[in-house]
Backbone as CSV, one residue per row, in Angstrom:
resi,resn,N_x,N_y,N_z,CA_x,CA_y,CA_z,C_x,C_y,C_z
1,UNK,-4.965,-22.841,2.061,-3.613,-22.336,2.215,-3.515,-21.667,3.588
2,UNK,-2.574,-22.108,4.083,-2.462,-21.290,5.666,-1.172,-20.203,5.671
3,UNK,-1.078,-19.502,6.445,-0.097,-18.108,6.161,1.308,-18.546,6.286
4,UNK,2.234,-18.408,5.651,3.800,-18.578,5.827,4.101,-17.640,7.444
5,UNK,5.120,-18.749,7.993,5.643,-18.108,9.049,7.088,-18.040,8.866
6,UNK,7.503,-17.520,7.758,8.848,-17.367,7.346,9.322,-16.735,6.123
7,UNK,10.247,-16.817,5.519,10.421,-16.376,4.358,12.288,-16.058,3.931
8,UNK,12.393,-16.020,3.076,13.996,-15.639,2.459,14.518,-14.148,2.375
9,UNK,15.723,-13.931,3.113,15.773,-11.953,2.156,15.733,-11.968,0.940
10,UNK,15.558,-10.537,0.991,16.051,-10.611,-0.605,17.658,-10.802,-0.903
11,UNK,17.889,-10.383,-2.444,19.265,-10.424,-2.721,20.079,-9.489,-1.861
12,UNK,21.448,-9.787,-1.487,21.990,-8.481,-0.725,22.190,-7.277,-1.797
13,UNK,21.963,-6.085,-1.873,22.405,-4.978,-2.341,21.447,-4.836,-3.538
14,UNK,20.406,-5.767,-3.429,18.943,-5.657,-4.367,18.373,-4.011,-3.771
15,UNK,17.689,-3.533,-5.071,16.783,-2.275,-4.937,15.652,-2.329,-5.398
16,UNK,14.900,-1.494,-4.809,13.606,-1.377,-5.846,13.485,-0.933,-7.023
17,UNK,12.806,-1.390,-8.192,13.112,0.250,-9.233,12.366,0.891,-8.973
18,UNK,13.436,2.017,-9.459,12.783,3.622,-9.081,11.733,4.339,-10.301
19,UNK,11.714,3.170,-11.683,10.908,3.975,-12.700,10.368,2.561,-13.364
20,UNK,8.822,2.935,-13.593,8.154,2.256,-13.786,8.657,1.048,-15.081
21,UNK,9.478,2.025,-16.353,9.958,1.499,-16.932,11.092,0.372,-17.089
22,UNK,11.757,-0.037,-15.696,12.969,-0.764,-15.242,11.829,-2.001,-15.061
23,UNK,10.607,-2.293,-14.912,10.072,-3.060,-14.037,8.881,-3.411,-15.203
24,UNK,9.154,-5.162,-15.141,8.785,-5.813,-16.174,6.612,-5.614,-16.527
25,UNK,6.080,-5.298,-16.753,4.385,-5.218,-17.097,4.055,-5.972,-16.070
26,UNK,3.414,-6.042,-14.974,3.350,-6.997,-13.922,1.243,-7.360,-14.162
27,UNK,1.056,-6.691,-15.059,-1.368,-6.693,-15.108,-0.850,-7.534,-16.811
28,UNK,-1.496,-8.276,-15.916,-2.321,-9.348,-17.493,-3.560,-9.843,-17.250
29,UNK,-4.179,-10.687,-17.950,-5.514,-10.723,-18.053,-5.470,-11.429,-16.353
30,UNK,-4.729,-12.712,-15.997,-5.003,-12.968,-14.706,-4.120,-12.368,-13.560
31,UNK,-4.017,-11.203,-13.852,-3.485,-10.698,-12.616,-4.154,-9.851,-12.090
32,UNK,-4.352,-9.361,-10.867,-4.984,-8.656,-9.781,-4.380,-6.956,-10.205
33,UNK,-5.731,-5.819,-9.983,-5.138,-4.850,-10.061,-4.018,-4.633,-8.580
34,UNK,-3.278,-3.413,-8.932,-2.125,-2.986,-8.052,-2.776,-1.699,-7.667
35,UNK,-3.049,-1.727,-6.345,-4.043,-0.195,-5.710,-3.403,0.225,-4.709
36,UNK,-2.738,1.670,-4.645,-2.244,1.835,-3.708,-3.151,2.958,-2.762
37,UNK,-3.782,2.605,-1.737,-4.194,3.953,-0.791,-3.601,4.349,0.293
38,UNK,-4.023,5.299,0.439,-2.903,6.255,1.155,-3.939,7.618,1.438
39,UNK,-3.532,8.363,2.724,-4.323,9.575,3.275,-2.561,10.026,3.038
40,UNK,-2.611,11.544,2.604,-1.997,11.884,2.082,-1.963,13.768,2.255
41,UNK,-1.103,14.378,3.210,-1.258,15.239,3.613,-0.298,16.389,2.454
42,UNK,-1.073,17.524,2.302,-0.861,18.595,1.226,1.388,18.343,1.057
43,UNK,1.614,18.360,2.098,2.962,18.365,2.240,4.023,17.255,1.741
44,UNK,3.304,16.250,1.807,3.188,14.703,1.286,3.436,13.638,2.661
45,UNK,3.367,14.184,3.679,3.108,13.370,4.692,2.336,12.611,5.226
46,UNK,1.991,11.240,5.426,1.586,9.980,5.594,1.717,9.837,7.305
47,UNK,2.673,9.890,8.117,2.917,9.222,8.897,3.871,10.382,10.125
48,UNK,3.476,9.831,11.560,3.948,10.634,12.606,4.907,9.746,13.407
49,UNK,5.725,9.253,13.898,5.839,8.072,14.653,5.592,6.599,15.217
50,UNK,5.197,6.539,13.618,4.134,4.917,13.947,2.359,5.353,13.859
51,UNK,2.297,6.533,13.437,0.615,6.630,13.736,0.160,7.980,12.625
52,UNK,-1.080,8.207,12.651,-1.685,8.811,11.152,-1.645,10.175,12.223
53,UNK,-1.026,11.495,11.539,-0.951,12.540,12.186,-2.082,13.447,12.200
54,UNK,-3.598,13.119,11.536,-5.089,13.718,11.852,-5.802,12.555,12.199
55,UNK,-7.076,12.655,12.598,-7.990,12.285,12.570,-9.229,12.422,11.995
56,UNK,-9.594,11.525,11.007,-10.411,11.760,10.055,-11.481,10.602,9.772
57,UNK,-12.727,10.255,10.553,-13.236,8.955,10.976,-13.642,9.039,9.848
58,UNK,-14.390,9.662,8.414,-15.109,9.348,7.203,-13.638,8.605,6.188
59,UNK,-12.330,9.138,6.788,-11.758,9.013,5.984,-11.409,6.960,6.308
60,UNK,-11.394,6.714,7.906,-11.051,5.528,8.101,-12.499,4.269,7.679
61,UNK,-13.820,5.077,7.384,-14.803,4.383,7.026,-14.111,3.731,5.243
62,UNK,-13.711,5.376,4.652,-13.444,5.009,3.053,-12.868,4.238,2.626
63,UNK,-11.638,4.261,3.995,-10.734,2.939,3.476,-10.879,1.345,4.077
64,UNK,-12.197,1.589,4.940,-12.476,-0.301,5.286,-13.280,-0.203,4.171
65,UNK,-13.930,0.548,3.202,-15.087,-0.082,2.651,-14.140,-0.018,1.034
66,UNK,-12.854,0.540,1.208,-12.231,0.336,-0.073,-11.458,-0.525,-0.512
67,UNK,-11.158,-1.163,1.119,-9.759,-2.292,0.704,-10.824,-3.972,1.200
68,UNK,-12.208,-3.429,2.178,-12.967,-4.813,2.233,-12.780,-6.028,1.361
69,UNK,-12.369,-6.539,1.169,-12.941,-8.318,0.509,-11.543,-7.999,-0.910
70,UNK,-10.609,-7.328,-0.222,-9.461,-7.524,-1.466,-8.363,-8.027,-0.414
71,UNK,-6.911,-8.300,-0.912,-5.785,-8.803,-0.190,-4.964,-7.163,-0.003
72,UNK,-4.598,-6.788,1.495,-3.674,-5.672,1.861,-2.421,-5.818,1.724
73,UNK,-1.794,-5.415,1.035,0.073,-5.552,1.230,0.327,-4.502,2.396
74,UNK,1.106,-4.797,3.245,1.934,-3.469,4.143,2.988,-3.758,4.819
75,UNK,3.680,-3.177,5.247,5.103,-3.582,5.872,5.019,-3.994,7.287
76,UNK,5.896,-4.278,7.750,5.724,-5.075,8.882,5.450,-3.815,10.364
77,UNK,6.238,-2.751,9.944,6.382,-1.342,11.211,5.161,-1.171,11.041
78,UNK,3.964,-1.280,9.575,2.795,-0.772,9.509,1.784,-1.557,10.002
79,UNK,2.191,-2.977,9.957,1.368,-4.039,10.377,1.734,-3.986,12.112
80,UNK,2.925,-3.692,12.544,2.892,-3.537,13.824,2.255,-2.198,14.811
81,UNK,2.066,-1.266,14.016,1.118,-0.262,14.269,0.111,-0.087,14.301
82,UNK,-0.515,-1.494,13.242,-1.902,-1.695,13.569,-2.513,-2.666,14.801
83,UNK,-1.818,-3.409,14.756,-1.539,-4.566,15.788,-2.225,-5.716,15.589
84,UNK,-2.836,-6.345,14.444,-3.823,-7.056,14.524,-3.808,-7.236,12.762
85,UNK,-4.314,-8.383,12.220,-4.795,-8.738,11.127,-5.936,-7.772,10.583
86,UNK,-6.093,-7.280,9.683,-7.236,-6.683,9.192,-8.423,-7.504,8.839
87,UNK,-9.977,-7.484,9.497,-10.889,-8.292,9.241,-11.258,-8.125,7.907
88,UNK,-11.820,-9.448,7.431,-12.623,-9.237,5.995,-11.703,-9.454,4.904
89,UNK,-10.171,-9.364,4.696,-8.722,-8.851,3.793,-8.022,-9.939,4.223
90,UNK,-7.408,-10.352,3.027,-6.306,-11.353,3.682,-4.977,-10.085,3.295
91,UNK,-4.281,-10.593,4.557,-3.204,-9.619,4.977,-1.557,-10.241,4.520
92,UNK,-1.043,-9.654,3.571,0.201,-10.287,3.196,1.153,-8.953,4.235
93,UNK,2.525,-9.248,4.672,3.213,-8.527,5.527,4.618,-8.428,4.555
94,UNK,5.294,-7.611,4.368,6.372,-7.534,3.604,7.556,-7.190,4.590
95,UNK,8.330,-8.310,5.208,9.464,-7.986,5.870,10.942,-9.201,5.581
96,UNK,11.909,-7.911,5.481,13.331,-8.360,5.457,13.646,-9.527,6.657
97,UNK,13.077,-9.575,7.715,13.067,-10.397,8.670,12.935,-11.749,8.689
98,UNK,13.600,-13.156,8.358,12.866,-14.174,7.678,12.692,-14.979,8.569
99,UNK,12.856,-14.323,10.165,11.860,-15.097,11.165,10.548,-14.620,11.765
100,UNK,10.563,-13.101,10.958,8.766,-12.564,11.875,8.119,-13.426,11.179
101,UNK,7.003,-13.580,12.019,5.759,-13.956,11.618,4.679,-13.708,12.629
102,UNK,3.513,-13.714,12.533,2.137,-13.318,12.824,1.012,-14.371,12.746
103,UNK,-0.022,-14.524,13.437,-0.985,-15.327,13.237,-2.047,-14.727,12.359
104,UNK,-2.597,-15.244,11.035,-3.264,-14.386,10.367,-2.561,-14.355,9.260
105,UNK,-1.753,-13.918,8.984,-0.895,-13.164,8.332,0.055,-13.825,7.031
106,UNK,-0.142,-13.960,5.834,1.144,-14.150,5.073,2.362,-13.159,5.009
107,UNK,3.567,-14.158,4.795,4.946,-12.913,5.008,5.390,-13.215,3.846
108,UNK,6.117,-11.709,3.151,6.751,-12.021,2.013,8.181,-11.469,2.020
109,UNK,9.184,-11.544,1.575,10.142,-10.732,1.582,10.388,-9.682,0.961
110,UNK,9.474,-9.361,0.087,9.678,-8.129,-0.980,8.253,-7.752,-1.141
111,UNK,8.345,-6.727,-2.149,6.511,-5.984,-2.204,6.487,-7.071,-3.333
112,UNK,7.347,-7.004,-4.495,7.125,-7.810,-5.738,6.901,-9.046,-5.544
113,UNK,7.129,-9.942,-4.336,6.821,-11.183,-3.969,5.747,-11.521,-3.023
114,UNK,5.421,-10.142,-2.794,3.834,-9.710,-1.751,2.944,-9.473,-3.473
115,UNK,3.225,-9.380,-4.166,2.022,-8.670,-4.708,2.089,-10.306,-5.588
116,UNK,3.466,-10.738,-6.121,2.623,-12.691,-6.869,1.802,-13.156,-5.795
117,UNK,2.519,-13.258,-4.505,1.876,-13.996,-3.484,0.313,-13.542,-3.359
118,UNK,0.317,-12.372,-3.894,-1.678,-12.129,-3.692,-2.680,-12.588,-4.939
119,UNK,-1.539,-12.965,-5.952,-2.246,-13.534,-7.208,-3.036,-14.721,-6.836
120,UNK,-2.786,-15.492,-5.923,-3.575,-16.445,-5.530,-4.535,-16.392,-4.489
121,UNK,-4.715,-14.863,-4.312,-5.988,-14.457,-3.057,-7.332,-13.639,-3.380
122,UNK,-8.394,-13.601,-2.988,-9.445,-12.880,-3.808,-9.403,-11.283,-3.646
123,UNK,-9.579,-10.674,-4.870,-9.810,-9.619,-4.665,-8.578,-9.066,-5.213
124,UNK,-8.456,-7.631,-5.420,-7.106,-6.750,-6.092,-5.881,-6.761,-4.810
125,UNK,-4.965,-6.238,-4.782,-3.964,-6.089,-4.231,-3.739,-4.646,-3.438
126,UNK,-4.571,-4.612,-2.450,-4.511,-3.015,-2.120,-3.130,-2.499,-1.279
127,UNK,-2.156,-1.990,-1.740,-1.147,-1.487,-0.952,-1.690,-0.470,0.163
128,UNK,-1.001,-0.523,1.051,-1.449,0.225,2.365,-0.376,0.875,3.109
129,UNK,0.832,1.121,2.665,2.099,1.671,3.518,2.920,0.540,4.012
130,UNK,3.933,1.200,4.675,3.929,2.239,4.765,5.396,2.826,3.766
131,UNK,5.681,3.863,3.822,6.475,4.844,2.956,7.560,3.878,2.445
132,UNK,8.455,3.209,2.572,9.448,2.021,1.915,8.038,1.259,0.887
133,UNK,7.213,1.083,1.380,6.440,-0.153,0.449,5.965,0.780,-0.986
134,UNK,5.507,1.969,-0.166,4.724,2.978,-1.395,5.948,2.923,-2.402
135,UNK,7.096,3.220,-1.968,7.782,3.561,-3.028,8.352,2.352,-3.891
136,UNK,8.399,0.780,-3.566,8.797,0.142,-4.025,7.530,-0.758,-5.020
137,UNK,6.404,0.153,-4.544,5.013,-0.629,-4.532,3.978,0.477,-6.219
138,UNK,4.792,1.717,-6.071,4.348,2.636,-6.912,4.945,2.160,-8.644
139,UNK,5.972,1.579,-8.994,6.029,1.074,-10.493,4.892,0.198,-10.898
140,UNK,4.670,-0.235,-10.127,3.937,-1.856,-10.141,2.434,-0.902,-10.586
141,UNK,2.036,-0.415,-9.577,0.487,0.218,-9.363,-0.078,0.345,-10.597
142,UNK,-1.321,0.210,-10.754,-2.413,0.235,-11.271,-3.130,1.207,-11.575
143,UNK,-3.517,1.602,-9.349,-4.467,2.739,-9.498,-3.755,2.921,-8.559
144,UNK,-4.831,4.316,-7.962,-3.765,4.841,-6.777,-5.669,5.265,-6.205
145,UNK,-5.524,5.276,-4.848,-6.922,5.727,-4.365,-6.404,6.775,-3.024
146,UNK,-6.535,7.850,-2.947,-5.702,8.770,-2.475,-6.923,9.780,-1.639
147,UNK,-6.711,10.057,-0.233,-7.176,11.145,0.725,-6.290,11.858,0.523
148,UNK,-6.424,13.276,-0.237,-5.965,14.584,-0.127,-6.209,15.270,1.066
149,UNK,-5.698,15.095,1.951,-5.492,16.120,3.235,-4.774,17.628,3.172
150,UNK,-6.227,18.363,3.124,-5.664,19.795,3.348,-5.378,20.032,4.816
151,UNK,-3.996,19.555,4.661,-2.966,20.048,6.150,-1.615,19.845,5.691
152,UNK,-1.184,20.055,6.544,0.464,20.293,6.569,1.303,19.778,7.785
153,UNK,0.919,18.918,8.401,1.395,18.504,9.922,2.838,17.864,9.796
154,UNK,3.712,18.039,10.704,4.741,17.162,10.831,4.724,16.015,10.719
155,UNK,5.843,15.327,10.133,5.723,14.011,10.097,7.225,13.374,9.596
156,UNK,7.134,12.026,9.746,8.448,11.437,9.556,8.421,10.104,8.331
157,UNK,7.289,10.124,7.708,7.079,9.079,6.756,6.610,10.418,5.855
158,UNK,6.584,9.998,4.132,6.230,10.665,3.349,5.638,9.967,2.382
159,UNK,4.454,9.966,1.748,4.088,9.609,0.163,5.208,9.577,-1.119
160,UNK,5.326,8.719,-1.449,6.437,8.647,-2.702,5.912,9.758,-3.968
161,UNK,7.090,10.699,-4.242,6.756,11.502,-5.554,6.600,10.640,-6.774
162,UNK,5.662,10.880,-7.745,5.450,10.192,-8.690,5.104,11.198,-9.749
163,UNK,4.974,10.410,-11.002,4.936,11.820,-12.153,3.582,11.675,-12.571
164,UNK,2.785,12.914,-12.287,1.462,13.225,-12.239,0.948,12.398,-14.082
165,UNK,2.169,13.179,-14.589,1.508,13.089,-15.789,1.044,11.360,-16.760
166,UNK,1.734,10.565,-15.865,1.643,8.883,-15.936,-0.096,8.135,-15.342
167,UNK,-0.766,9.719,-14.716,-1.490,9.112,-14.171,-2.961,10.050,-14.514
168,UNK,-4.090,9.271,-14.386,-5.354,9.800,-15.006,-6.455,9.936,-13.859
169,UNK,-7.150,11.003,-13.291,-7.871,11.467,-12.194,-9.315,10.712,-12.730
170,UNK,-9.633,9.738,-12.216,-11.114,8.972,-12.710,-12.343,9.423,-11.967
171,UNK,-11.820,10.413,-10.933,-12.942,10.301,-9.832,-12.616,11.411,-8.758
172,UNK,-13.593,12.282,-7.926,-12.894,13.193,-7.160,-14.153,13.324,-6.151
173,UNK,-13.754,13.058,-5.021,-15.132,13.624,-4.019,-14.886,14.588,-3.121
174,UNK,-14.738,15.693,-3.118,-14.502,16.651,-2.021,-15.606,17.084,-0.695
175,UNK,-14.384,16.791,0.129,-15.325,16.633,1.603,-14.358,18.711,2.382
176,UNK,-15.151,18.554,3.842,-14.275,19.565,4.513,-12.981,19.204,4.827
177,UNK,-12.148,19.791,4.429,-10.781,19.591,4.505,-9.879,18.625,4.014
178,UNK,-10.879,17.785,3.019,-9.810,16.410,2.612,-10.936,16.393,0.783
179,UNK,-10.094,15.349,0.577,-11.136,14.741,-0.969,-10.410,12.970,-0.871
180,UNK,-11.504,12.421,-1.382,-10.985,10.958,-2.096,-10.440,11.223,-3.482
181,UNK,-9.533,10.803,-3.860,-9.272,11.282,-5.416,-8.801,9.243,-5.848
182,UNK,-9.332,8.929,-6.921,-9.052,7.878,-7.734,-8.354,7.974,-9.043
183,UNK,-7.302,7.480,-8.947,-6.264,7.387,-10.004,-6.259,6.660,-11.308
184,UNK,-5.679,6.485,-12.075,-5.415,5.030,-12.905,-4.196,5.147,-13.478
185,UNK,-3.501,4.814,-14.197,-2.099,4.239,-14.953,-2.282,4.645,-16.191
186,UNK,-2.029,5.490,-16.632,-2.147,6.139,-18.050,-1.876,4.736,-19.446
């Protein structure tokens, strides 16, 4: 299969749902988990202008060795911030645009048509940002694999609020100033 260099909008005046319950069971026996990671600052900030507002090299090790040898969903501002295909991951791109395209790269028009489109790729479905995807990308989810950043920095992207209580803490590693925390779907 070689990467789409195109794709359809969505419907005009289509939304995401906003509660898990609007949005049909998407995990069956052959479907890929839904993982969303994210570095995730005390405030709920994600994002500075196109770029991660600390620097945290254990934290950028956690997440090549967490999303390695699975398929990345991310949006296209996020894929253009990275600039490049992610090695090792096949890279699906989620944009309204139905002439971008990328070398490398599958394009989808929606997260929900990024995440069938990864049913046919190895490995789980790791969401990766940015803030539009989290939130359209969070009913769906599975797990959630989360850098707790103890900071508070400015920023202009945010982590989507979600209701704690939907979700089950499997795992916690606390480092200086941050933790990995692993989620699951109650």
């Amino acid at each position: 299969m070689t990467p789409a260099t195109g794709s359809t909008a969505p419907a005009e005046g289509s939304t995401p749902p906003r509660h898990a319950e609007e949005t049909p069971d998407l995990v069956t026996p052959r479907r890929r988990r839904v993982v969303l990671v994210a570095a995730v600052a005390d405030n709920g900030v994600i994002g500075l202008g196109g770029d991660i507002p600390w620097h945290l090299p254990e934290d950028l090790r956690h997440f090549r060795a967490t999303t390695q040898g699975h398929t990345v969903l991310m949006g296209r501002r996020t894929y253009e911030s990275i600039g490049h295909p992610l090695p090792y991951r096949t890279n699906v791109v989620v944009t309204r645009d139905p002439q971008w395209s990328a070398d490398g790269v599958f394009v989808a028009p929606g997260v929900e048509e990024g995440i069938e489109r990864a049913q046919d790729f190895e490995g789980d479905v790791m969401v990766i940002g940015g803030g539009h995807v989290y939130v359209a990308a969070m009913p769906l989810a599975t797990d959630q694999v989360i850098t707790e950043v103890h900071m508070s920095p400015e920023g202009d992207t945010y982590y989507p609020d979600y209701d704690r209580s939907a979700w089950r803490e499997t795992r916690r590693e606390e480092r200086d100033g941050y933790a990995f925390v692993w989620l699951e779907r109650v």
